[in-house]
C-alpha positions in Angstrom: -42.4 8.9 -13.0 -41.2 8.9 -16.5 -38.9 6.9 -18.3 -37.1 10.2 -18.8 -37.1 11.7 -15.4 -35.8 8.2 -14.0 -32.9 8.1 -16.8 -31.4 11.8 -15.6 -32.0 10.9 -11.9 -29.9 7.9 -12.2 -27.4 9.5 -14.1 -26.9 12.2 -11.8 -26.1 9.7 -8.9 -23.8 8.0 -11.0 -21.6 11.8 -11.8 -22.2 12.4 -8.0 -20.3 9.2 -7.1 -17.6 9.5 -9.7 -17.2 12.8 -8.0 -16.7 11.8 -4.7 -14.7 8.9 -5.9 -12.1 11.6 -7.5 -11.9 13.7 -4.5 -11.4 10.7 -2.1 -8.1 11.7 -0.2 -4.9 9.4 -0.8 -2.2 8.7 1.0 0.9 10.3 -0.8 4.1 7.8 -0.9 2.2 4.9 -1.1 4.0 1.6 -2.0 2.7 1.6 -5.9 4.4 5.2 -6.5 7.3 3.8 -6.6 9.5 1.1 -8.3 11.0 -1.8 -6.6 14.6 -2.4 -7.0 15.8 -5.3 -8.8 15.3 -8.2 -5.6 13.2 -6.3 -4.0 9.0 -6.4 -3.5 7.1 -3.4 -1.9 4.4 -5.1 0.5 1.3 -3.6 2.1 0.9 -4.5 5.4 -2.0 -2.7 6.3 -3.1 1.2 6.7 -0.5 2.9 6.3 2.5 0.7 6.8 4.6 -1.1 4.1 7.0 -4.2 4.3 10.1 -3.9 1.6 11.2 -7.9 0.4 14.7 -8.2 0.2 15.0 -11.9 -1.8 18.5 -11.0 -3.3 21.1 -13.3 -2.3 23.5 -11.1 -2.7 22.5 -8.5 -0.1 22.5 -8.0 3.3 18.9 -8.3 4.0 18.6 -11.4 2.1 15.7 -13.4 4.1 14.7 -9.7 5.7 11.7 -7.7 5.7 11.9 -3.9 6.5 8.9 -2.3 7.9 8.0 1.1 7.6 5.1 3.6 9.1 3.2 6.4 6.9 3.6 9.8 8.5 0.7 12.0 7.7 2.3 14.6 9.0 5.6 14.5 7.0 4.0 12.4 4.1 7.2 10.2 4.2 7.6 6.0 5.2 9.5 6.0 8.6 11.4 3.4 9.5 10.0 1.1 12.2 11.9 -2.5 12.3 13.0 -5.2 10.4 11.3 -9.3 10.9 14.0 -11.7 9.7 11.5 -14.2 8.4 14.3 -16.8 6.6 15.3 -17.5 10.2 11.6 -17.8 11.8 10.5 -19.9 8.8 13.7 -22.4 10.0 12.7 -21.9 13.9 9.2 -21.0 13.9 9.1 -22.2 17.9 11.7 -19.2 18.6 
């Protein structure tokens, strides 16, 4: 095999994978499309599910983490909970 045959083989792999690396499918809404209020830190906690940080001391989730589910169907974060995490940090038998 030539040097030039080898050279165009390998660089049509490499435009095949950027290819299929730019029509990968993402999940719209996901944590980085979005800015963080002042306080606050956006969290994945796995495949499709996101933790918001409340550290402000001022608020009312201070010490709180809010959990929210992706729904493919709606492409929106649903709300699924909330882990107070100050309180099992000070009780972590509870």
């Amino acid at each position: 095999m030539s040097k030039l045959n080898l050279n165009t083989i390998l660089l049509t792999v490499i435009a095949i994978l950027l290819l299929l690396l730019l029509l990968k499918p993402q999940i719209q809404g996901a944590a980085g499309d979005f800015p963080a209020a002042a306080g606050e830190s956006i969290v994945s906690l796995g495949e499709g599910k996101i933790g918001i940080v409340d550290s402000s001391k001022d608020s009312g989730n201070y010490g709180k983490i809010l959990i929210f589910d992706f729904n493919s169907e709606t492409n929106n974060f649903v709300y699924k909970g909330t882990f107070d995490y100050s309180d099992y940090i000070r009780n972590p038998q509870k």
